[in-house]
TORDOMAR-712464 format. One line per 4 residues: number of its first residue (from 1); for each residue x, y, z of C-alpha. Coordinates in nm, 3 decimals. Last residue first. Layout:
BEGIN
NUM	X Y Z ~ ...;
! end
This chain:
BEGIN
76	9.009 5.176 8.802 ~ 9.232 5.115 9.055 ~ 9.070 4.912 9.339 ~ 9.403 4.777 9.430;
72	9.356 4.399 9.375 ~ 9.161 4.461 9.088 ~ 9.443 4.695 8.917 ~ 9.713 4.454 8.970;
68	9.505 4.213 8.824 ~ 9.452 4.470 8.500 ~ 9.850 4.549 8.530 ~ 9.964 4.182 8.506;
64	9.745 4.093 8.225 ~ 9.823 4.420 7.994 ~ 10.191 4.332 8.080 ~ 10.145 3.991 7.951;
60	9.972 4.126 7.641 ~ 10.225 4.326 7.533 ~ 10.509 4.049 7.575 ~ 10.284 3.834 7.446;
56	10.241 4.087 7.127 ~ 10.596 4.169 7.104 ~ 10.699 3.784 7.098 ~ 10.478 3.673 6.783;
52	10.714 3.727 6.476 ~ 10.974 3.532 6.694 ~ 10.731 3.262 6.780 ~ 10.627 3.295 6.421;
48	10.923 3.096 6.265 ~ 10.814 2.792 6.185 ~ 10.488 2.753 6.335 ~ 10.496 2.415 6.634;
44	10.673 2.661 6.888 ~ 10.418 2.918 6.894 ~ 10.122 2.639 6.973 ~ 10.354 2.535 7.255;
40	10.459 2.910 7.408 ~ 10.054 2.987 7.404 ~ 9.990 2.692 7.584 ~ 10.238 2.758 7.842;
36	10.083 3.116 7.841 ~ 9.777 3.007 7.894 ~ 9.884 2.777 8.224 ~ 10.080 3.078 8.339;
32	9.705 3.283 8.294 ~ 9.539 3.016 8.516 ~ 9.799 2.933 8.782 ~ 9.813 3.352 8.814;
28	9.416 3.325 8.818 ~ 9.420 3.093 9.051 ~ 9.669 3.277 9.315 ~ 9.517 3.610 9.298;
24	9.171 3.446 9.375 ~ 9.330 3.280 9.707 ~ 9.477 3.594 9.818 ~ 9.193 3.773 9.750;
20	9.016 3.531 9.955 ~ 9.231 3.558 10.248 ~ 9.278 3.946 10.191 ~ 8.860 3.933 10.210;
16	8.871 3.704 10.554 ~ 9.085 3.935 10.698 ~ 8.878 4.199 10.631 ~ 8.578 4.056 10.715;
12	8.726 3.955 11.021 ~ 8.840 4.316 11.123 ~ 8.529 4.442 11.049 ~ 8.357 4.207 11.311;
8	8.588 4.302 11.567 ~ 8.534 4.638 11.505 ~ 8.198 4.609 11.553 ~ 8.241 4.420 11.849;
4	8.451 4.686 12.029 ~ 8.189 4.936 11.925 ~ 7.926 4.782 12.099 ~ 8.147 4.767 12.393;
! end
């Protein structure tokens, strides 16, 4: 019985931490889109160094996406 509720509980922390991972996963993809909107303006108004520029986004995109990736999974 005791053990019954202890699971129980567990099982709602759980659920509520995938909610709120969820949630946090979700902001900070609105939040890094949003900086790379800005990013993709400020590029457009230089002549020319969009171009110049796209292996670094492109690098630090993929840095981005594999640090989250790495806080959702516990990777360290």
């Amino acid at each position: 019985m005791a053990e019954d509720k202890a699971t129980a509980a567990r099982n709602a922390r759980l659920d509520e931490l995938v909610l709120a991972t969820k949630q946090w996963a979700d902001k900070q993809k609105r939040l890094l889109n949003a900086q790379v909107a800005l990013g993709k303006r400020i590029l457009q108004g230089r002549t020319g160094s969009e171009r110049l520029a796209q292996g670094s986004v492109q690098s630090v995109s993929s840095l981005a996406v594999d640090q989250i990736n790495d806080f959702l999974t516990g990777e360290t």
